[in-house]
C-alpha positions as CSV (number, residue, x, y, z in Angstrom):
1,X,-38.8,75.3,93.5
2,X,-36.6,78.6,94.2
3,X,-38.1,81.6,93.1
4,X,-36.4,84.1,90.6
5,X,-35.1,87.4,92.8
6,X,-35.3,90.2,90.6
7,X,-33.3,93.8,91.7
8,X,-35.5,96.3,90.5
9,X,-33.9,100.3,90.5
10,X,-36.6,102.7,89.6
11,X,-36.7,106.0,91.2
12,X,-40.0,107.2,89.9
13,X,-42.1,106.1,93.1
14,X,-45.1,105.0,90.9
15,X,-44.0,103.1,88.3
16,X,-41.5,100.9,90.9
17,X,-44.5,100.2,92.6
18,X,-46.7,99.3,90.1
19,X,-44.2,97.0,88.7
20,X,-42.8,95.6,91.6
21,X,-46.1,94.4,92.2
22,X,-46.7,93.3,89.0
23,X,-43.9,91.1,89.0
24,X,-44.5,89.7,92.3
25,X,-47.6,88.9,91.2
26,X,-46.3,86.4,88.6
27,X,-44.2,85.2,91.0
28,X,-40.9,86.1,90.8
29,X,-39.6,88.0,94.1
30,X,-38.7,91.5,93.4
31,X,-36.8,94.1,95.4
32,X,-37.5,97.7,94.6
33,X,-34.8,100.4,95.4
34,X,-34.7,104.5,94.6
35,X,-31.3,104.9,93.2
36,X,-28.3,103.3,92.8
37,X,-26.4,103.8,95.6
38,X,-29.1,101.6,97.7
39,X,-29.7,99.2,94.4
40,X,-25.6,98.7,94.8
41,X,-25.3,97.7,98.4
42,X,-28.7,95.7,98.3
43,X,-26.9,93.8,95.1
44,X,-23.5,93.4,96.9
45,X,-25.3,91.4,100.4
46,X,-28.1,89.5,98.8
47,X,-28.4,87.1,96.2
48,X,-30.0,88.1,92.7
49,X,-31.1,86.4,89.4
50,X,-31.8,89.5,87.4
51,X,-31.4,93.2,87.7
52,X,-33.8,96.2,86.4
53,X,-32.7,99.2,85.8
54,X,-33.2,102.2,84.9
55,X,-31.0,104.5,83.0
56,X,-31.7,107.9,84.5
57,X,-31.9,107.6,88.5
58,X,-30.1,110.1,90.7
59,X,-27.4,109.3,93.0
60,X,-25.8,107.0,90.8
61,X,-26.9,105.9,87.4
62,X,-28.2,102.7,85.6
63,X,-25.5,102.9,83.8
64,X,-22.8,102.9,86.0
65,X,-24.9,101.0,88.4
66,X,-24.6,98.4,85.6
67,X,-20.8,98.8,85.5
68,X,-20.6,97.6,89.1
69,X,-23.0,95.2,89.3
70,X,-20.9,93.4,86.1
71,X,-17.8,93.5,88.1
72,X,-19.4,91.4,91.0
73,X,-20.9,89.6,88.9
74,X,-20.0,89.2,85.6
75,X,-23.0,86.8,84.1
76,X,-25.8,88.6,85.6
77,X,-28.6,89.6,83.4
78,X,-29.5,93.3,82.9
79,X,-32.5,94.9,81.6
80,X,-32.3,99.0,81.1
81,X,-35.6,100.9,81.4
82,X,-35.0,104.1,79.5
83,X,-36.7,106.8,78.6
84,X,-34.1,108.0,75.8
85,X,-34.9,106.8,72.3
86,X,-31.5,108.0,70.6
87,X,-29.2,105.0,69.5
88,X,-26.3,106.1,71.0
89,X,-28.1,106.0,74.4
90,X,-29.3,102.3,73.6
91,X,-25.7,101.2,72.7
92,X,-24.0,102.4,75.2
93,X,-26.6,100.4,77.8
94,X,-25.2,97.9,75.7
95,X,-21.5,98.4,76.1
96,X,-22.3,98.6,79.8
97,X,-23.4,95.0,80.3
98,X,-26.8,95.2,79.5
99,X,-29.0,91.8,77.7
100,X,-32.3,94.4,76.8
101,X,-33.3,97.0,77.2
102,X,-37.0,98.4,77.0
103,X,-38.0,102.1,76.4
104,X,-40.8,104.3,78.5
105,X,-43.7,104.1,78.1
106,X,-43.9,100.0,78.1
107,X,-46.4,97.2,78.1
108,X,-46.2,95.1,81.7
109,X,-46.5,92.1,79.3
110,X,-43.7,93.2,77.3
111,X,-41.6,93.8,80.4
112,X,-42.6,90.0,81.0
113,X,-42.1,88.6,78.0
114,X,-38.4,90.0,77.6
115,X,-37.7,88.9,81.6
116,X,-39.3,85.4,80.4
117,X,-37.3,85.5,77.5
118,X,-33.7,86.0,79.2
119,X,-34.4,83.6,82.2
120,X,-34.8,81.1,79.5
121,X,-31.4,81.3,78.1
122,X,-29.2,81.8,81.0
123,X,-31.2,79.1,83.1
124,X,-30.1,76.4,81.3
125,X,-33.3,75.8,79.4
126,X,-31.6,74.3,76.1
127,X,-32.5,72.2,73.2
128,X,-29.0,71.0,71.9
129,X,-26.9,68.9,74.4
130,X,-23.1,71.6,75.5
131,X,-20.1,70.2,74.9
132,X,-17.5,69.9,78.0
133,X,-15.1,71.9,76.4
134,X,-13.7,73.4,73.4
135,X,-10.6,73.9,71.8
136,X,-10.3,77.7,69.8
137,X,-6.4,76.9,69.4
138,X,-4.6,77.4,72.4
139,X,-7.7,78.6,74.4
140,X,-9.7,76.1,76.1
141,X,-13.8,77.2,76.4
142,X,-15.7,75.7,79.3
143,X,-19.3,76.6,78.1
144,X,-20.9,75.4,81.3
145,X,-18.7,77.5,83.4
146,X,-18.4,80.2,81.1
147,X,-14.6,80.1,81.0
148,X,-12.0,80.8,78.7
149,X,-8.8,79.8,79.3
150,X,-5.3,80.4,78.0
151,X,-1.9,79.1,80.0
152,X,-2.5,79.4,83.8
153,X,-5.2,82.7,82.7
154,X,-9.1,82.2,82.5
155,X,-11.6,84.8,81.6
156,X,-15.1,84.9,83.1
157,X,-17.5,85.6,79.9
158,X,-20.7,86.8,80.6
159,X,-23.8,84.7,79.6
160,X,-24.1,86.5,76.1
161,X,-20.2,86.3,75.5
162,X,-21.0,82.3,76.4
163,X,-23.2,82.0,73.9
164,X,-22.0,83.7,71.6
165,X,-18.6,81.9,71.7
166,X,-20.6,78.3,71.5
167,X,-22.0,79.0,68.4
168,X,-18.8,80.0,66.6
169,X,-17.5,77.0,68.1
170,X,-20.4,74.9,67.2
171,X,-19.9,76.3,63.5
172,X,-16.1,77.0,63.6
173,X,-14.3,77.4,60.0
174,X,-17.7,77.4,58.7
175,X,-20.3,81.0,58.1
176,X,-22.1,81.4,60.9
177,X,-25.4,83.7,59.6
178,X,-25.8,86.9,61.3
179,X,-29.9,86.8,61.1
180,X,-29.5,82.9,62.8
181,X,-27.0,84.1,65.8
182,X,-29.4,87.1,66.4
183,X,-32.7,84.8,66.7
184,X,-30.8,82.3,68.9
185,X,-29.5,84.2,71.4
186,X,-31.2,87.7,71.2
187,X,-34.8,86.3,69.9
188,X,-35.5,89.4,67.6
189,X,-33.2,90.8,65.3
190,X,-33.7,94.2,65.2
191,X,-31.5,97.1,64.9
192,X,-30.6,97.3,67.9
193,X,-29.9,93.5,68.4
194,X,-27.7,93.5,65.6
195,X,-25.3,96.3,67.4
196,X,-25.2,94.4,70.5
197,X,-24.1,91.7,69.0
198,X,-21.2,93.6,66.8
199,X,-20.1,95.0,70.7
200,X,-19.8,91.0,71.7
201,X,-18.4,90.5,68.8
202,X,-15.5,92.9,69.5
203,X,-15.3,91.8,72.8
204,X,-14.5,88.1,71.8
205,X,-11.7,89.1,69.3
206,X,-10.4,91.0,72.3
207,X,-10.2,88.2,74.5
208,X,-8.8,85.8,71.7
209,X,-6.0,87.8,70.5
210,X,-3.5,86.2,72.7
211,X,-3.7,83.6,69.9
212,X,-3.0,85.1,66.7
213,X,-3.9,81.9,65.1
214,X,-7.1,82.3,65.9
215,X,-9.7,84.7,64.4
216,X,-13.4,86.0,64.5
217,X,-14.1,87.0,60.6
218,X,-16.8,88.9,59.2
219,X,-18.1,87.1,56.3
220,X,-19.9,90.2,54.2
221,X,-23.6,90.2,54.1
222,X,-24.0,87.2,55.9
223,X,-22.2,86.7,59.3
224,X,-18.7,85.7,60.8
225,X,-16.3,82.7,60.7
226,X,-14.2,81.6,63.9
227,X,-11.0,80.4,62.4
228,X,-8.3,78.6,65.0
């Protein structure tokens, strides 16, 4: 079986160590590099499954680092290490791509768990069967392929965006509860959580305006309806 290649940008010598280590380990194959610059061109000739980042490196930021590593690759799971607590920081790891994010000091097993966590959704690892397609008006939605596609034009979504979008599809012109999306796709619904998924949310209404037939509602107190 192929193992999971983790990208893993720390530039506190100590801490990279200890967790590169850590996770190699528990077997997944980890890469350890001291800023962004070096995390980008490692990221850009190899093959990765997940990246670690973290937000304050010099160089070139997590953040930006992030940015980049999206373009490339625009399903690629992201994890921030920060050491900022402020919610503005959080949310704009967020807006920049990011799956979790995991705040300094940290448990290795909490690292783990949230690593274990992600893997499991964007490996395939789930318990209702995917449609081929759907149709959200004039868009067509691969779910598989995490495509979206309008006229001869197709948007890559990332793997949040996916899943997001399946569920109002699997619930379309019906409430889909806020508390139910954020447990099936985020696992905890938090504070945080429940921004991150109002960010995806605004990203999907951008990508389906093209169709002004179709529309991502927010149902007050309880969640949002997909209309098409």
């Amino acid at each position: 079986m192929k193992s999971t290649r983790i990208l893993l940008a720390e530039d506190d010598s100590n801490l990279g160590i200890l967790l590169k280590n850590y996770l190699s380990a528990k077997e997944y194959e980890t890469s350890l590099y001291v800023n962004g610059i070096l995390a980008l061109k490692a990221f850009n000739e190899e093959h990765y499954d997940l990246c670690i980042l973290d937000i304050m490196m010099p160089e070139m930021d997590g953040l930006t680092l992030a940015n980049k590593v999206r373009k490339m690759n625009p399903s690629i799971p992201v994890i921030f290490l920060t050491a900022k607590s402020q919610k503005e920081d959080i949310l704009e790891g967020f807006r920049s791509g990011a799956d979790d994010y995991i705040t300094k000091p940290f448990s290795m097993e909490e690292l783990l768990y949230r690593i274990q966590a992600i893997l499991k959704r964007t490996t395939g690892t789930i318990t209702h069967r995917k449609e081929d397609q759907y149709v959200i008006g004039r868009y067509t939605f691969d779910p598989l392929k995490q495509l979206l596609r309008i006229g001869g034009q197709q948007i890559k979504l990332t793997t949040k965006e996916s899943e997001l979008l399946e569920l109002l599809c699997r619930h379309a012109n019906e409430v889909l509860e806020r508390n139910f999306a954020l447990k099936s796709i985020w696992i905890d619904d938090n504070y945080f959580n429940a921004r991150s998924m109002d960010v995806y949310i605004t990203r999907l209404r951008k990508y389906l305006k093209k169709d002004p037939s179709v529309k991502v509602l927010n149902v007050h107190g309880k969640g949002y309806k997909l209309i098409s």
